[in-house]
Backbone as CSV, one residue per row, in Angstrom:
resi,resn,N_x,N_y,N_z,CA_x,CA_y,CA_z,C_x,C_y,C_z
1,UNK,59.907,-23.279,11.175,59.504,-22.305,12.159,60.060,-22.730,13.509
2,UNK,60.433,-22.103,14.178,61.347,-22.081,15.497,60.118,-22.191,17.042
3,UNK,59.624,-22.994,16.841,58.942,-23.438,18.293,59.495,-23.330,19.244
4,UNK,60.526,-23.313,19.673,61.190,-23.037,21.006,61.052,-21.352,21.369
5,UNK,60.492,-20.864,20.593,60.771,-19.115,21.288,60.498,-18.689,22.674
6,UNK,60.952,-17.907,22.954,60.750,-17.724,24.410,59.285,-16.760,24.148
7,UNK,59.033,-16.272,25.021,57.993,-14.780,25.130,57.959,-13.744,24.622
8,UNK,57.762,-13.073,23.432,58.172,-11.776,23.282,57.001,-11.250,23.466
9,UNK,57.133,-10.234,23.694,56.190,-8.889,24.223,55.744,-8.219,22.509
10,UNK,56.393,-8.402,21.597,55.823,-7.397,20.188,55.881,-8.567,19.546
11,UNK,54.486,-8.591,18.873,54.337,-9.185,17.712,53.996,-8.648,16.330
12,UNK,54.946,-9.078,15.183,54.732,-8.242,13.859,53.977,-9.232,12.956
13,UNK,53.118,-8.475,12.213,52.428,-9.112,11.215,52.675,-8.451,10.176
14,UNK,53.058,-9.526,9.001,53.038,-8.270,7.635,53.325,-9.687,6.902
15,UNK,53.522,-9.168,5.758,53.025,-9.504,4.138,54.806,-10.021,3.935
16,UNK,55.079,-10.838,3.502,56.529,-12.156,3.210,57.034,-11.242,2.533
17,UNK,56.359,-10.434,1.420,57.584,-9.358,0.410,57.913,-8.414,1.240
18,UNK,57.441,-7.995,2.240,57.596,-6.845,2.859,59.114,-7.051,4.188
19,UNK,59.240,-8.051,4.062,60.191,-8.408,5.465,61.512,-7.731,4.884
20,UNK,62.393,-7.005,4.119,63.483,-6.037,4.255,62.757,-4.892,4.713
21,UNK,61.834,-4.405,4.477,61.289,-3.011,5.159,60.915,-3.610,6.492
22,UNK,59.793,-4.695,6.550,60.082,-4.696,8.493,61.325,-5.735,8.992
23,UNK,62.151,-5.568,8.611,63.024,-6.157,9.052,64.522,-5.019,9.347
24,UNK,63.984,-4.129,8.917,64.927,-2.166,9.328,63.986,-1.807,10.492
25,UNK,62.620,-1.958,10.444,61.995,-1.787,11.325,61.952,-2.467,12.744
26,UNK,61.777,-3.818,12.811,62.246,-5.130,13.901,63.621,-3.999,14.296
27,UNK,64.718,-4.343,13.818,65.698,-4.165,14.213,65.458,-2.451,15.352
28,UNK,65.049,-1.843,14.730,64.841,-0.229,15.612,64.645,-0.161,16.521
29,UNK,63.045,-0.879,16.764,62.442,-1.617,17.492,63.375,-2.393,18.542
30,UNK,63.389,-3.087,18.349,64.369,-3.982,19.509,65.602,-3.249,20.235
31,UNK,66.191,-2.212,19.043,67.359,-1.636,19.846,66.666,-0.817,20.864
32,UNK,65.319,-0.183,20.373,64.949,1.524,21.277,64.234,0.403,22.456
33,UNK,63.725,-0.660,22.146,63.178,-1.244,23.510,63.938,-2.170,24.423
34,UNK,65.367,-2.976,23.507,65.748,-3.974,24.221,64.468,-5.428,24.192
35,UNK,63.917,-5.443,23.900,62.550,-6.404,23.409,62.485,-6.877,21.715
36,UNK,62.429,-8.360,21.940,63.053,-9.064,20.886,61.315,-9.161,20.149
37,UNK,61.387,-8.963,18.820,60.271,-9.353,18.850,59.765,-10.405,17.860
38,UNK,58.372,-11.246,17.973,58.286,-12.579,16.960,58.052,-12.072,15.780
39,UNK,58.312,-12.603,15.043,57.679,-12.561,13.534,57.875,-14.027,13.395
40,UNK,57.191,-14.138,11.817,56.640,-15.636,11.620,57.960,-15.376,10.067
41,UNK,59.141,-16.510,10.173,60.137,-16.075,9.111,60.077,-17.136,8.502
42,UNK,59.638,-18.523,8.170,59.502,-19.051,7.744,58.313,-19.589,7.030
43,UNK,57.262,-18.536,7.083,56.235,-18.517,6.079,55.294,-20.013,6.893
44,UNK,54.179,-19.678,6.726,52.911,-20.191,7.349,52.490,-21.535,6.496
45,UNK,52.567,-22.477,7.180,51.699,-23.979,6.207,50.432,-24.115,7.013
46,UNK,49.834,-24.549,6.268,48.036,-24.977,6.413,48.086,-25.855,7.247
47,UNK,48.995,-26.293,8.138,48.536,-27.292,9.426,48.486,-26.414,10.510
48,UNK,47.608,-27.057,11.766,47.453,-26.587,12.770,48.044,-26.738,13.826
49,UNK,49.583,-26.750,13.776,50.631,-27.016,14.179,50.913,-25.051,14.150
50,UNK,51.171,-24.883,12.853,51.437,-23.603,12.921,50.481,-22.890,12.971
51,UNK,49.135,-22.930,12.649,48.197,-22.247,13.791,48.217,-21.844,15.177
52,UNK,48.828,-22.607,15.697,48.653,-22.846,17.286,50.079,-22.054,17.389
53,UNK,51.198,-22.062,17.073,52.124,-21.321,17.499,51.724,-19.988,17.012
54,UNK,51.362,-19.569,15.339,51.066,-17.873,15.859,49.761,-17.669,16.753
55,UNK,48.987,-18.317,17.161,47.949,-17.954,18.065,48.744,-17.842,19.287
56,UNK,49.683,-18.787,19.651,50.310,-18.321,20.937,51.147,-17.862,21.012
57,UNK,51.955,-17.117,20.220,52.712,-15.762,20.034,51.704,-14.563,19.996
58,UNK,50.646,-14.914,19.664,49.641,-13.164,19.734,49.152,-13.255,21.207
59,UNK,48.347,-14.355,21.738,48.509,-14.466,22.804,49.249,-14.305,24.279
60,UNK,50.651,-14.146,24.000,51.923,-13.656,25.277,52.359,-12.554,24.730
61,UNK,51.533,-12.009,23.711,51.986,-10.186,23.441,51.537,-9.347,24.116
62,UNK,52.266,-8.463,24.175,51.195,-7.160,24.726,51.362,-5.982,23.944
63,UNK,52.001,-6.283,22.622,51.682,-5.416,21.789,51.691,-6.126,19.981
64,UNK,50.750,-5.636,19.453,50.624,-6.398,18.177,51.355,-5.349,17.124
65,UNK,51.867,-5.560,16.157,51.802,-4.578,15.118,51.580,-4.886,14.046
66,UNK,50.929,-4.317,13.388,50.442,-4.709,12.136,51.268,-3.519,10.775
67,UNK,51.678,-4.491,10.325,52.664,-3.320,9.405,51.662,-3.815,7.906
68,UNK,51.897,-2.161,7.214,50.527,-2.251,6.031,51.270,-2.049,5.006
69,UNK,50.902,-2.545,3.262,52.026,-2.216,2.700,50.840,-2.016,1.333
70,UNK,51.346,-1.686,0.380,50.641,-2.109,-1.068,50.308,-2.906,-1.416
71,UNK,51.018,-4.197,-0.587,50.479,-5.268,-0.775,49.134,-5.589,-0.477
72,UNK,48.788,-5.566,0.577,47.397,-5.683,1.354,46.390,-4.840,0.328
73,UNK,46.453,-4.365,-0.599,45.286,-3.196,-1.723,45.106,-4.476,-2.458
74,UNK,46.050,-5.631,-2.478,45.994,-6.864,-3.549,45.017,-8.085,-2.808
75,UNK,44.564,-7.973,-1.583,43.819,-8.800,-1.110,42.626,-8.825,-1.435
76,UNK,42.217,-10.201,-2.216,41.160,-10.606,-2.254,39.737,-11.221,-1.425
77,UNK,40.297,-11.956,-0.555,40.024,-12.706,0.164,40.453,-12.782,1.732
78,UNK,39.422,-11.611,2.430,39.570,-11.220,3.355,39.650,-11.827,4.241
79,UNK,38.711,-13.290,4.278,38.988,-14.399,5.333,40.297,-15.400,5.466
80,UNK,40.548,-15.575,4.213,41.990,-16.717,4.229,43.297,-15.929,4.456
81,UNK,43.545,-14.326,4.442,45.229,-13.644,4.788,45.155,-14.164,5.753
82,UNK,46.503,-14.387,5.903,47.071,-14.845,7.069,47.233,-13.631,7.920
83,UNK,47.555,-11.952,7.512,47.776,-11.260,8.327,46.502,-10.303,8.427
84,UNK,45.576,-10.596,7.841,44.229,-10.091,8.728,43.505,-11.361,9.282
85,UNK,44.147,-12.857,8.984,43.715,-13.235,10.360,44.169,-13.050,11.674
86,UNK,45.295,-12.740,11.540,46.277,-12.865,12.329,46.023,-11.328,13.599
87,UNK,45.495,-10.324,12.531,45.194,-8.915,13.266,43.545,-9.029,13.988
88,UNK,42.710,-10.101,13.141,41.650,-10.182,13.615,41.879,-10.619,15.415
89,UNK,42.310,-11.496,15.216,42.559,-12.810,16.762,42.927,-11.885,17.432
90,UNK,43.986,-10.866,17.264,44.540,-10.232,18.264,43.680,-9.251,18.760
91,UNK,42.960,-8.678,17.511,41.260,-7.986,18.392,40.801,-8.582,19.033
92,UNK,40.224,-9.883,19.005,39.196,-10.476,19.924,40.214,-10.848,21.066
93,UNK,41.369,-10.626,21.118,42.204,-11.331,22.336,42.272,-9.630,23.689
94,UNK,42.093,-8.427,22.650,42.150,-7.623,23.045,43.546,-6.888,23.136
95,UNK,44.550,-7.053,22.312,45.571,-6.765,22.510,45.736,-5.434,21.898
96,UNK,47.101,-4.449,22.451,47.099,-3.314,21.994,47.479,-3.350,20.366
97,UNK,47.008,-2.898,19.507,47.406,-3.209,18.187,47.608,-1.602,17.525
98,UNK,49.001,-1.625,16.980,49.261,-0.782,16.088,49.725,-0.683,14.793
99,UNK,48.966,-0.015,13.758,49.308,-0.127,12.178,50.293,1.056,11.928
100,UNK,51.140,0.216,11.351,52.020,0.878,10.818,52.024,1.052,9.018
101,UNK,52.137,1.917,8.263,51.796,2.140,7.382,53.458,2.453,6.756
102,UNK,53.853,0.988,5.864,55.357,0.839,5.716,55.509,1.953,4.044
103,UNK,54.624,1.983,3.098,54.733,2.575,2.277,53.596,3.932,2.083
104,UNK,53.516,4.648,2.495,52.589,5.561,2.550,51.289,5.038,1.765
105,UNK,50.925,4.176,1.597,49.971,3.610,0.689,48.605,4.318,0.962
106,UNK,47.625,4.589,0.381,46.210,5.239,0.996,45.842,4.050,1.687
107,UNK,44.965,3.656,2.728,44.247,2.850,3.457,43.014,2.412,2.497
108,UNK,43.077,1.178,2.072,41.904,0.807,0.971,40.531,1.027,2.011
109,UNK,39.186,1.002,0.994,38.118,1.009,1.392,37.780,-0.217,2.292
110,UNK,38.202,-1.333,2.359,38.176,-2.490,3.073,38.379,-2.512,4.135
111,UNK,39.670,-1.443,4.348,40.521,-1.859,5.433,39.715,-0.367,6.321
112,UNK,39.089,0.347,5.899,38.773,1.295,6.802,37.288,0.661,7.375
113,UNK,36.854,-0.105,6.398,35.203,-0.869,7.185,35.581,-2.181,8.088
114,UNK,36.883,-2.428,7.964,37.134,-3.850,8.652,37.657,-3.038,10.402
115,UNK,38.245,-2.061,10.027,39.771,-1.302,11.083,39.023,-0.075,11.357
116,UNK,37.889,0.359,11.644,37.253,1.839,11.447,38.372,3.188,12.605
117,UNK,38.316,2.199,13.567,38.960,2.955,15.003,40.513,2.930,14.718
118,UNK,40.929,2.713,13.842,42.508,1.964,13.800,43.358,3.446,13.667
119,UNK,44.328,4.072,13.992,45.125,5.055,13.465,46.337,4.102,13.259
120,UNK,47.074,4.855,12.401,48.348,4.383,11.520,49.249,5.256,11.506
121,UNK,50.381,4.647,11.726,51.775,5.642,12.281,52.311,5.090,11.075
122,UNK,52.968,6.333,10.090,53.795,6.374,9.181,55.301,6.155,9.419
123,UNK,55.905,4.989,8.919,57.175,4.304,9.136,58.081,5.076,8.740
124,UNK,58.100,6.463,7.539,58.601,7.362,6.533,59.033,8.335,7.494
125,UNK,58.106,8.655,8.538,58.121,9.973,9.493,59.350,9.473,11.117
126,UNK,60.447,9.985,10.767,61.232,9.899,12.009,60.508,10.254,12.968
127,UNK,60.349,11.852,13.215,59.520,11.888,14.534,58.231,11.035,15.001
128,UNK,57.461,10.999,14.218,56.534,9.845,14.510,56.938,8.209,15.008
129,UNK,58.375,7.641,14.553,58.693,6.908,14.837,59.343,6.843,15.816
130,UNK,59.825,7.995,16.598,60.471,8.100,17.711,59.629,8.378,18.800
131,UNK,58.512,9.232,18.768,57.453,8.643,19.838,56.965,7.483,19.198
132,UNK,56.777,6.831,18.889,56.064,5.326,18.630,56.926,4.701,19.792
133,UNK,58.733,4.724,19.410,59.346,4.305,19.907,59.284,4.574,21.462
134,UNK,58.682,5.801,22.434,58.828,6.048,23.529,57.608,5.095,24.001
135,UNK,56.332,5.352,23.480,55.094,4.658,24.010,55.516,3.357,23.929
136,UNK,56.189,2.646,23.143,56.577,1.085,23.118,57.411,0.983,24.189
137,UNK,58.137,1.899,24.575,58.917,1.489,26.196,58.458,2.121,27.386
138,UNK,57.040,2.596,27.300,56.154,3.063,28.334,54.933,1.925,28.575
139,UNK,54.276,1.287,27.002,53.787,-0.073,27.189,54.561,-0.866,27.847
140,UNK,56.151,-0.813,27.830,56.296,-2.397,27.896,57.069,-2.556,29.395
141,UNK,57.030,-0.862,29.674,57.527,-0.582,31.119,59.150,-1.133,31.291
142,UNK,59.816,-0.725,29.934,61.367,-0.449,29.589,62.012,0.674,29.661
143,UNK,63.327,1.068,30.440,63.765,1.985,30.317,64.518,2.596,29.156
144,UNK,64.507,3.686,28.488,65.226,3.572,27.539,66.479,3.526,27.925
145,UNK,67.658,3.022,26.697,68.741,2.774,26.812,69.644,4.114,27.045
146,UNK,70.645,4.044,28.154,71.485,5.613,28.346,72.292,5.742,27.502
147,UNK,72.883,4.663,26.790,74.105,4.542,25.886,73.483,5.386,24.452
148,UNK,74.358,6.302,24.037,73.932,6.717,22.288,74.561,5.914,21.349
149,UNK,73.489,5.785,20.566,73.643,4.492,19.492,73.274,5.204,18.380
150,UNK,73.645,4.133,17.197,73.582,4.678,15.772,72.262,4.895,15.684
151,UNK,72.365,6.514,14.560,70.460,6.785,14.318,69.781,5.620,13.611
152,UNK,68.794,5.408,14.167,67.887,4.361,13.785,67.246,4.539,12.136
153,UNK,66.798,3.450,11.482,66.693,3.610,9.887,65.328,4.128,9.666
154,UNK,65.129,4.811,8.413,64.084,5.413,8.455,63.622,4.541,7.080
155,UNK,62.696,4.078,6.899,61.761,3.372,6.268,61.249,3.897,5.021
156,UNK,61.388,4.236,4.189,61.256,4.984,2.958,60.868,4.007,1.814
């Protein structure tokens, strides 16, 4: 894991199988904002070494995202994920947090008693992803880019 990172402003949380789908996504992201953002790419060990770095990557965010997949319907053990701990902290830190819903999956019963207030922007839906994309450079007080660039990938 890369300890030297600088600051990024977006932090992604999601599930290790899922990183080619947010990893079309990261990339969109960064082009429509110019804002690099962390993810954790080398997978999480049980010391508190790497505790302390994703706590202080959620910490210098000012925007969280939580990307949701089929995977997460497979969670057992609501206290030990790493990415509902990871979405928890960023509640109590107060940060803006948005779910993104990478496979149209239904929202399990869990996740609606854990997340009640939560809305979820579908990764599938261009237009939805293109205002996502405006409010992320109105949060982050970025201009969008004047240059036209290749259409951004749509998540399917």
């Amino acid at each position: 894991m890369n300890m030297e990172k600088k600051n990024e402003r977006i932090f992604i949380s999601c599930k290790r199988v899922d990183m080619e789908r947010v990893d079309a996504l990261r990339k969109d992201i960064e082009q429509a904002t110019g804002e690099p953002c962390w993810i954790d790419r080398d997978g999480i060990e049980s010391d508190a070494q790497s505790v302390e770095v994703i706590m202080k990557a959620i910490d210098q965010c000012e925007v969280f995202l939580f990307m949701r997949s089929k995977e997460h319907n497979n969670i057992t053990n609501h206290s030990t994920d790493w990415t509902i701990r990871e979405v928890n902290y960023a509640l109590e830190e107060k940060k803006r947090i948005i779910f993104i819903s990478l496979d149209n999956t239904p929202l399990p019963r869990w996740f609606k008693f854990m997340f009640p207030q939560q809305q979820e922007i579908d990764a599938s839906d261009a237009t939805k992803l293109e205002h996502f994309y405006a409010d992320l450079r109105s949060w982050l007080k970025v201009e969008e880019k004047k240059e036209k660039s290749a259409p951004m990938t749509r998540i399917t």
